[in-house]
N, C-alpha and C positions, 0 to 999 in steps of 0.2 A: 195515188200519187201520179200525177201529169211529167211526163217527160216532154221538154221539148225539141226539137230535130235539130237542133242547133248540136247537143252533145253527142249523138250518132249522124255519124254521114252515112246519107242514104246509098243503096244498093244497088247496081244494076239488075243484079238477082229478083231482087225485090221490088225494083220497080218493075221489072219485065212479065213478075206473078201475079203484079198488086189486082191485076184485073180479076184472077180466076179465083183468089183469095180475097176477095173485096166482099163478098159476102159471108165470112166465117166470124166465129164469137171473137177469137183472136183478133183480126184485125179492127173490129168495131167496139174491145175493152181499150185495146191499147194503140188511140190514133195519133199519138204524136210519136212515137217507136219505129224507127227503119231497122229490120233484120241486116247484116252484111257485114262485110269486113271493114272498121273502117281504116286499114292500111292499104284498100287497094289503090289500084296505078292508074287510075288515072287524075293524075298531079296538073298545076296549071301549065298552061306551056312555058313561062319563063323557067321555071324549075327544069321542064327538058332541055330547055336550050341553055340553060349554066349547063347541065350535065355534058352537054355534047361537046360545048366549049370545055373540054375540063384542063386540067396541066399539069396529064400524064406525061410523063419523062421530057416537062422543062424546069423541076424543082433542081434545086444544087444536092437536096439529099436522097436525089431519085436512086442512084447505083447502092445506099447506104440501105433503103428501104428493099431493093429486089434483091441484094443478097437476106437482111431478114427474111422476108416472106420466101424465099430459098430453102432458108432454114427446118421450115415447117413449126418452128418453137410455138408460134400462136395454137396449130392444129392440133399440136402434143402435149403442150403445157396451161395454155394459156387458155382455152376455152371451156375447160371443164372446173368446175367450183372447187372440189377436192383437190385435182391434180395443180391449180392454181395455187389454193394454201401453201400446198408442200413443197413448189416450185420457189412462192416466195419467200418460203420458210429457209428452205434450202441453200436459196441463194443467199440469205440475210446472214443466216449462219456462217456459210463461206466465207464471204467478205468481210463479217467484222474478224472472225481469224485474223484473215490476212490482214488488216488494216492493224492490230494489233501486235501480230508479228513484224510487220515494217515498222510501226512506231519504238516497238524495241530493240532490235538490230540500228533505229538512227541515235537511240538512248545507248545502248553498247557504243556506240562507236566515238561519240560524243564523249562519254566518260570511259576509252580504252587508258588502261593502268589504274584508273581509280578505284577496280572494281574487287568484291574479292575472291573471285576468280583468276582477277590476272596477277593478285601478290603472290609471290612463290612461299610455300611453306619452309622457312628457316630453322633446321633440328637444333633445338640444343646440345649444347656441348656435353658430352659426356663425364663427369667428375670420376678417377679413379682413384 
């Protein structure tokens, strides 16, 4: 199977070896293969220069963002697979509570005297 260098980007690493390793089995089975990372940094320059221009603290939700990131909530809850589940879990739980106890406190209030809680128990009369 032929790879071609189109799906790996080549390596500084590896271009800087290829010379002293230009004679091994390895690189003479597998000629279209570049070894390396291919997430390293060196990106095109436009890419640096949006970064440089970026638009740190001119967003309207910038103060809304650095008290999050204050919080640490990403660092504690949010980064890890497990503590995430149970984060979201956690929270989903909470809130439908609450979102069901506000729907029936506006259902009480809505039907106050209707309920039969609020009719008074009436004793009957005693016959003697």
């Amino acid at each position: 199977m032929h790879f071609s260098g189109v799906f790996l980007r080549t390596s500084r690493v590896f271009l800087a070896s290829e010379s002293s390793a230009a004679g091994s089995k390895v690189a003479k089975s597998l000629p279209g293969i570049r070894f390396g990372n291919p997430w390293r940094d060196d990106y095109p320059e436009w890419i640096w220069k949006s970064l440089r221009v970026s638009r740190k603290d001119k967003d309207m939700f910038a103060p809304f963002f650095k008290l999050l990131n204050a919080t640490k909530l990403y660092e504690y809850c949010l980064k890890d697979n497990r503590r995430y589940c149970m984060f979201v879990m956690g929270v989903g739980l909470v809130s439908s509570w609450m979102w069901s106890e506000w729907w029936n406190s506006v259902w009480r209030r809505i039907n106050k005297g209707k309920l039969y809680n609020d009719v008074p128990y009436v004793y009957p009369e005693e016959d003697e």
